[in-house]
GULUM-202542 format. One record per residue: residue number from 1; residue in one letter; x, y, z of N, C-alpha, C in turn. Coordinates in Angstrom, 1 decimal. Layout:
N
[NUM, "A", [X, Y, Z], [X, Y, Z], [X, Y, Z]]
...
end
This chain:
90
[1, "X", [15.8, 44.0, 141.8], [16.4, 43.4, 140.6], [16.3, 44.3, 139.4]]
[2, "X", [17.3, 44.7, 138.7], [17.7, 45.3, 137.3], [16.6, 44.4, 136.4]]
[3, "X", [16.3, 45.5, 135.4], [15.5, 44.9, 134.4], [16.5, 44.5, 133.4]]
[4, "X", [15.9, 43.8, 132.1], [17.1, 43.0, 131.0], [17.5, 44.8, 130.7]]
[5, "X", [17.0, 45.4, 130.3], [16.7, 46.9, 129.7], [18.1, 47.7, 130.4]]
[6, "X", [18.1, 47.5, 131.7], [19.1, 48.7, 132.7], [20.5, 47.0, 132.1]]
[7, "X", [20.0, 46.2, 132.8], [21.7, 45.4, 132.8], [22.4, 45.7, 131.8]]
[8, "X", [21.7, 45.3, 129.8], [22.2, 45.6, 128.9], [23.2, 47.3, 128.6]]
[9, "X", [21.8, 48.0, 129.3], [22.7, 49.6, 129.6], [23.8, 49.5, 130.3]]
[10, "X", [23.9, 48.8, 131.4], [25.0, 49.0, 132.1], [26.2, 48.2, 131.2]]
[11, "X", [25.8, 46.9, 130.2], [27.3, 46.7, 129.2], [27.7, 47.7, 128.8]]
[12, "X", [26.7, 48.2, 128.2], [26.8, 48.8, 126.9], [27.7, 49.7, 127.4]]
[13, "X", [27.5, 50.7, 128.6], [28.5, 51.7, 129.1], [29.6, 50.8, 129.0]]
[14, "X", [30.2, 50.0, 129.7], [31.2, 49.7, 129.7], [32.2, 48.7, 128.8]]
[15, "X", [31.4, 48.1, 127.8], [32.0, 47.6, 126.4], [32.1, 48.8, 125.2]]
[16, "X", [31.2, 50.0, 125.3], [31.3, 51.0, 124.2], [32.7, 51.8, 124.1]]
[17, "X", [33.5, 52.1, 125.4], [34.5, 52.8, 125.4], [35.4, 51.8, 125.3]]
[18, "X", [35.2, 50.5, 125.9], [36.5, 49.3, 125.3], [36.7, 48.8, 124.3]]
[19, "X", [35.5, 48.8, 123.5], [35.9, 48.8, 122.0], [36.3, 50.2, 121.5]]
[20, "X", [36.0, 50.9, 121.6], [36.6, 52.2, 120.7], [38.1, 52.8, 121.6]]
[21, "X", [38.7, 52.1, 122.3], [40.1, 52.1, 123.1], [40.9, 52.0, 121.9]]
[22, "X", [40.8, 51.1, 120.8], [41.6, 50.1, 119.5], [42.2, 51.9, 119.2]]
[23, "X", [41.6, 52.7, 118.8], [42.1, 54.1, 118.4], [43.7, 54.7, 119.2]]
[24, "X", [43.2, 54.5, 120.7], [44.2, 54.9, 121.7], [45.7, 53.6, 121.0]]
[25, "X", [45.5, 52.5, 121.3], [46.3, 51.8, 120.8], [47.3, 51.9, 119.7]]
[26, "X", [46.1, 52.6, 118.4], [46.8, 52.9, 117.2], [47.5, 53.7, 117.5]]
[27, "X", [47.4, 55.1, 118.0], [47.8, 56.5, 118.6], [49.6, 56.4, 118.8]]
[28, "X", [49.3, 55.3, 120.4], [50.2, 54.9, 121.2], [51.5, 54.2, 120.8]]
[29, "X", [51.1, 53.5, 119.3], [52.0, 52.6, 118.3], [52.6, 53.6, 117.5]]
[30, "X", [52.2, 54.8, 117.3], [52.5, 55.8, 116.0], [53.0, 56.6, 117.2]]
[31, "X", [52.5, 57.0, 118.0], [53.6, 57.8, 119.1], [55.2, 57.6, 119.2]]
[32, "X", [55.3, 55.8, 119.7], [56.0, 55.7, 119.9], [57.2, 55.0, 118.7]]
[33, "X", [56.6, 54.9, 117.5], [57.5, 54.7, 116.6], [58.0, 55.8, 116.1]]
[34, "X", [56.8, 56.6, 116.0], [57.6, 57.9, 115.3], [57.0, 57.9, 113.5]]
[35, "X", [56.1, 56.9, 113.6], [55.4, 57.0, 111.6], [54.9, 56.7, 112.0]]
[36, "X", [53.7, 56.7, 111.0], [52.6, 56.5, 110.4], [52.6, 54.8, 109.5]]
[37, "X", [53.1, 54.2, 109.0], [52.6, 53.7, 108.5], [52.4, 53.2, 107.4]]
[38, "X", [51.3, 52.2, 107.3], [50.5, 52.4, 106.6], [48.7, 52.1, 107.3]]
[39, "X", [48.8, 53.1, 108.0], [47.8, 53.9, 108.6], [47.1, 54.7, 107.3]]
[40, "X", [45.4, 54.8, 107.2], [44.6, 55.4, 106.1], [44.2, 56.4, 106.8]]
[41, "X", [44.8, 57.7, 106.3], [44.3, 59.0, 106.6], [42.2, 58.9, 106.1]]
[42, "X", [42.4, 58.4, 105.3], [41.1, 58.3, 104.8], [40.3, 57.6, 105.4]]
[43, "X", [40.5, 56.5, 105.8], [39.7, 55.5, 107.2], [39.4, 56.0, 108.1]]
[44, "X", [40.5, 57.0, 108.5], [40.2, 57.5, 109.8], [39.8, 58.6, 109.9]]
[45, "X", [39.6, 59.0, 108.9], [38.7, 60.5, 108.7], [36.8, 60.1, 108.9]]
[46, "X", [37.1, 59.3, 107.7], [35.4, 57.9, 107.6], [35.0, 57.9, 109.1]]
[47, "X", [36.2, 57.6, 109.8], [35.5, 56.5, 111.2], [35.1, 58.1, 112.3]]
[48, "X", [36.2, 59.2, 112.0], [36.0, 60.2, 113.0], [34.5, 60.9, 112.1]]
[49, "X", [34.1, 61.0, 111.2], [33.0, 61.2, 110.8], [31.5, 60.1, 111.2]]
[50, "X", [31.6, 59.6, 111.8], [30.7, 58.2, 111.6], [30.9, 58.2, 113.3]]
[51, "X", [31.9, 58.0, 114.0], [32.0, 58.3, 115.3], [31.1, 59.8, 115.8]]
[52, "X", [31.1, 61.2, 115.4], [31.0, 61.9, 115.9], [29.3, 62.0, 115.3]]
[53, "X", [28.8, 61.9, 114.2], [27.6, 61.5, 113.9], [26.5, 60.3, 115.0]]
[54, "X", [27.4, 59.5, 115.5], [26.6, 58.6, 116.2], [27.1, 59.5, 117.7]]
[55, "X", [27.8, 60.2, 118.3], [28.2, 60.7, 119.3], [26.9, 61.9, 119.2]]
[56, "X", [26.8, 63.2, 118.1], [25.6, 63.5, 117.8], [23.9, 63.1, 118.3]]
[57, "X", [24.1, 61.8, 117.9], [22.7, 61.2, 117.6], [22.2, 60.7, 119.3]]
[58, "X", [23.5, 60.2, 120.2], [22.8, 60.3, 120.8], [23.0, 61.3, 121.8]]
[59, "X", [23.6, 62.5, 121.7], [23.3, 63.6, 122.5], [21.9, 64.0, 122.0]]
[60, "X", [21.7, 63.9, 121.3], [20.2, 64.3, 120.9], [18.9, 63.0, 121.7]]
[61, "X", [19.2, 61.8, 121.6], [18.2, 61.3, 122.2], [19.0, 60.6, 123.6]]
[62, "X", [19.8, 61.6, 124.1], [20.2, 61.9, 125.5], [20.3, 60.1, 126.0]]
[63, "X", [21.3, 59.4, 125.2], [21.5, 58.0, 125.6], [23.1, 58.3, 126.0]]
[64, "X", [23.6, 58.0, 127.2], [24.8, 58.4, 127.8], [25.6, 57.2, 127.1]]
[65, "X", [25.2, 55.4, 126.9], [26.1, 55.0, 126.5], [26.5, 55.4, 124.9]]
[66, "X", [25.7, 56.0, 124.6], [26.4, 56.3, 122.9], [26.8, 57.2, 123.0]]
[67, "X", [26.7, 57.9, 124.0], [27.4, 59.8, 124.1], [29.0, 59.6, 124.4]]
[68, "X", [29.3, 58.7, 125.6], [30.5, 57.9, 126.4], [31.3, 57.2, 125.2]]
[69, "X", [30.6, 56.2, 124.4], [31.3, 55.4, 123.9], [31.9, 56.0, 122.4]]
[70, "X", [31.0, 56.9, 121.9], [31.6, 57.3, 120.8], [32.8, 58.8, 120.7]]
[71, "X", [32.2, 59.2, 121.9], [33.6, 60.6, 122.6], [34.5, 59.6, 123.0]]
[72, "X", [34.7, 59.0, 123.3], [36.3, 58.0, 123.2], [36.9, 57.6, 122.3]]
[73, "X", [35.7, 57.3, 121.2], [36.2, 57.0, 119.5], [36.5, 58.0, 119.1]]
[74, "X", [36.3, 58.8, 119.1], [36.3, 60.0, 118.1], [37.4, 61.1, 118.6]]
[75, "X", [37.5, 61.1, 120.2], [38.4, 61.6, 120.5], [40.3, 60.8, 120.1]]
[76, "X", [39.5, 59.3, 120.0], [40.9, 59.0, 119.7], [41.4, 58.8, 118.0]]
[77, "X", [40.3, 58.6, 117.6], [40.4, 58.5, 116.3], [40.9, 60.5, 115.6]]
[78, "X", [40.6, 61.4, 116.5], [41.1, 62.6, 116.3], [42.6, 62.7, 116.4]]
[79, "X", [43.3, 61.8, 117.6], [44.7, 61.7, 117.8], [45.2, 60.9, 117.1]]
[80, "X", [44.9, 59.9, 116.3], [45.3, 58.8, 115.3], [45.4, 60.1, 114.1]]
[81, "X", [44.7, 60.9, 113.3], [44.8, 61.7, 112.4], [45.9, 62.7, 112.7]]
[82, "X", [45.8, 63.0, 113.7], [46.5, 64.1, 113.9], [48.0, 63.4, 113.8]]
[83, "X", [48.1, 62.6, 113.7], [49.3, 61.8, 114.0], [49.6, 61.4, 112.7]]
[84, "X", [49.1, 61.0, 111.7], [49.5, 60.6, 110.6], [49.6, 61.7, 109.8]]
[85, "X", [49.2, 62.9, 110.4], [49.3, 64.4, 109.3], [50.9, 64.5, 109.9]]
[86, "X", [51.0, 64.5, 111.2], [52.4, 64.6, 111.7], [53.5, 64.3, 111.3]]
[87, "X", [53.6, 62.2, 111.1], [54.4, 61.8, 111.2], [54.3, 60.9, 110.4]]
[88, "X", [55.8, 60.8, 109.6], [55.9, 60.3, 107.9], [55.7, 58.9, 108.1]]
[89, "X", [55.4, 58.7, 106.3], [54.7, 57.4, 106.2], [55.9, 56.0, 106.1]]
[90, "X", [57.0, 56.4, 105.9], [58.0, 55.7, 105.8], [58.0, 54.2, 106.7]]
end
């Protein structure tokens, strides 16, 4: 039997990248419209900063769900930016 300690680990892997999926979404919406918005280059600068600081923190204390869950944020929240530098705000 899994301890409460491993089960919660096992959510956590698999709720950390489904919440930070919301990024891919935004991405996918601005892909396919072709703008931006009113998408905050500024928010999502904030969030790819704060994402890659906690992606950081736990490569450092070697915790794979915060390594997993925040490299999905941050990778998507990189394509959200990249995308609003791209494509007009109209």
């Amino acid at each position: 039997m899994l301890s409460k300690e491993k089960l919660f680990e096992y959510y956590m892997f698999c709720i950390g990248p489904i919440g930070n999926l919301m990024f891919y979404f935004q991405a996918y919406e601005m892909f396919t419209s072709k703008h931006s918005g009113s998408v905050s280059l500024i928010g999502f600068t904030i969030s790819i900063l704060a994402l890659n600081s906690w992606l950081f923190y736990g490569i450092y204390i070697k915790n794979k769900p915060l390594i997993i869950a925040n490299a999905v944020g941050a990778l998507g929240a990189i394509l959200v930016v990249f995308e609003i530098i791209f494509y007009p705000k109209y």
